[in-house]
Each structure stands twice: as structure tokens, then as C-alpha cells.
N, C-alpha and C positions, 0 to 999 in steps of 0.2 A: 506690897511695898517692901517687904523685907529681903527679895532679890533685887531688890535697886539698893536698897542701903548696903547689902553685901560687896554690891561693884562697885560703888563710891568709894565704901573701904580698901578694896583692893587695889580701884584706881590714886590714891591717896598715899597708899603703903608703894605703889610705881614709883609714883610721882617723887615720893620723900627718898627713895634708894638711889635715884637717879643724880640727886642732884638740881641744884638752879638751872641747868643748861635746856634741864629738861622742859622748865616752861616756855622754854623759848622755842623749843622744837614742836612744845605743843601747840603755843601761837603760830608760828609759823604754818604748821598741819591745817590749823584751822581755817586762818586765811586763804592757803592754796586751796581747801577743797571747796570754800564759800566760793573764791572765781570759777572752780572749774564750774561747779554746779549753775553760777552765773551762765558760764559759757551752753551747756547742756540747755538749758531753758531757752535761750536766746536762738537756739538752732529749732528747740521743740514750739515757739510759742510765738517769738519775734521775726525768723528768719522770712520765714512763706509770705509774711506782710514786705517785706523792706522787697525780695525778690519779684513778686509780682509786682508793685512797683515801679519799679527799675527795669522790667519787662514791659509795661503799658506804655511808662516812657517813653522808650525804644520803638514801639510799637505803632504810636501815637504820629513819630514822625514819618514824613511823606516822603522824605528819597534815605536812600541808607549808601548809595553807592560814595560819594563823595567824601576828599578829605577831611573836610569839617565833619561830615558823619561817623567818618570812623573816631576822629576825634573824640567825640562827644558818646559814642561806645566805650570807648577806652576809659573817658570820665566817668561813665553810668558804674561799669566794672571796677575800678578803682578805688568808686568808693563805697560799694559792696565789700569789697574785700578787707578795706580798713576794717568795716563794721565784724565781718568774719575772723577777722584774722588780732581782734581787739582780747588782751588779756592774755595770747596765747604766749608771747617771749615771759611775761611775768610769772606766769605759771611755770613755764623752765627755768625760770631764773631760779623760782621756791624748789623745784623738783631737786636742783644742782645743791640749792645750801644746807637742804636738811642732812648728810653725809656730814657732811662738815660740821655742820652743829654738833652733832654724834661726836665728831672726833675733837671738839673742843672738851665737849665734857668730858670723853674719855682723858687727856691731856691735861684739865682741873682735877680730875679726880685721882688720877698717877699722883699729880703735884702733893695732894692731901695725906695720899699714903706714904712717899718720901718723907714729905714733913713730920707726919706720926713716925716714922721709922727714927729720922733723924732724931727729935725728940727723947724716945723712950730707948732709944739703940738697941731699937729691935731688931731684931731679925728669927723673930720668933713666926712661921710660914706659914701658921694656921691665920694669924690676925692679916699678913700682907695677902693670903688671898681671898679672903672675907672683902678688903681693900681693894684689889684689883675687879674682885668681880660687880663691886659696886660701880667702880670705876667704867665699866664696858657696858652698863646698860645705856645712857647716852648714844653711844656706835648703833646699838641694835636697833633704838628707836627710830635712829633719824636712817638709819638702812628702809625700815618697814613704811617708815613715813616717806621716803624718796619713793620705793619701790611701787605706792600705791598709786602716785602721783605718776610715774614713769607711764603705768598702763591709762590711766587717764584721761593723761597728757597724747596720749599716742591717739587712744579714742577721739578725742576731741580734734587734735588735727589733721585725724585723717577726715573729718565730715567738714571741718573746711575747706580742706582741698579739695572734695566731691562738690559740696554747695558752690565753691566757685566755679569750677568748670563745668555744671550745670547752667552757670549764670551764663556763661561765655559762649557755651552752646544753644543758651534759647537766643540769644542777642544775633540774630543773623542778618547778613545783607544782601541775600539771595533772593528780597520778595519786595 
């Protein structure tokens, strides 16, 4: 245990340089990779049930050629796709704000070193850049935190648009 209490230290001594801004980059982190992993399961665990399904549906019925038939295709698919395509803008949304978070705290944390400069009228460039460098770890967090989320994000929507047009190709009217 004493390499866990070492990383808790170190994650702590982050956490404390960073700034407030930082737990919000780290909540946010959080939440985004609980959905993606949400989303991940739901393709690994859930998908193959709601898809067959919605295939036996399909299947089940006696003419496919007819307006109402494609209609009610198009309904089966439709709401596949909600199910698939659920969580995936909110997941962009986290991807886009963590940068920003980053740059808020960098932006608090400039503000802090101003104010100690104004303060003690300093301009003494050892302590302003002790200051600044405190000030950018924010930026880099929420840079690594986007970045993780980008690749992700990219994984998980490109197996939605495979899983749908999977859906769309068993659903045929050909038979």
C-alpha cells in the first residue's frame, strides 16, 4: 500500500498547484469517462439484445413491401438509433469544456499573480514565474482531459454508426 499512498500524495500536491478550477476539470473528467464507459457496455452488453429485437420485429412481420411497412422500418431504426446514439452529444459537450476549464483556471490563476504582484510591487521574476507556472497547470489538465475524451469519443461514435447501419442492413424488404 505504500505505492498508493505515494500517488494519492502526488495526486494531492496536482490537485493543490492547480487550483479550485482543478476540481472541476476533475469532476467533469469523471463524469465524461463514467458515460463514455456507460456508452462502451451498452454496445458490449445491451446492444446485441435491443438489435435482435428490432430484427425479429421486422422479421415477425408478413409483408415489408408497403408504405406502412417501410414506415414502421423506419420506426424500428429510429428508435435503435436514439438508444445508440444516447449520451453521445453530452459526451462532446464534456470533450469541448474541459479546454476551457483549463483556460479558466489559467485566467484565475494570472488574476492571483497580478494581485500578488500589485500587492508587494513586485516584479521580482523568480516569484512571477513560480506564478505563472502554477497558473498553466489548469490549461494542461483540461488539454489531457479533452484529448482523452476526443479519442474516446471518436471510438464510441464510430461503433454507433457501424451498429446502425448494421441495423439498417439486416431490416430488409427484399423477402
Amino acid at each position: 500500500m505504500f505505492w498508493f499512498d505515494n500517488a494519492l500524495e502526488a495526486v494531492a500536491r496536482f490537485m493543490d498547484m492547480g487550483g479550485n478550477v482543478l476540481w472541476l476539470i476533475a469532476l467533469l473528467l469523471f463524469c465524461m469517462w463514467a458515460l463514455i464507459f456507460e456508452r462502451a457496455w451498452y454496445f458490449y452488453a445491451g446492444w446485441r439484445a435491443d438489435a435482435a429485437k428490432a430484427i425479429q420485429q421486422w422479421e415477425s412481420r408478413g409483408e415489408r413491401k408497403s408504405w406502412a411497412a417501410h414506415q414502421i422500418r423506419l420506426k424500428l431504426i429510429s428508435e435503435a438509433q436514439i438508444q445508440i446514439n444516447q449520451y453521445l452529444p453530452v459526451i462532446k459537450t464534456m470533450v469541448a469544456l474541459c479546454p476551457l476549464l483549463g483556460l479558466l483556471g489559467t485566467v484565475t490563476g494570472m488574476i492571483e499573480v497580478f494581485n500578488i504582484m500589485a500587492v508587494t510591487g513586485g516584479g521580482d521574476a523568480k516569484s512571477m514565474a513560480g506564478g505563472v507556472s502554477r497558473a498553466t497547470i489548469p490549461t494542461m489538465a483540461g488539454m489531457v482531459a479533452a484529448l482523452s475524451g476526443v479519442f474516446a469519443n471518436t471510438y464510441i461514435a464510430r461503433t454507433a454508426a457501424r451498429e446502425s447501419t448494421f441495423l439498417k442492413d439486416n431490416l430488409t424488404t427484399d423477402h
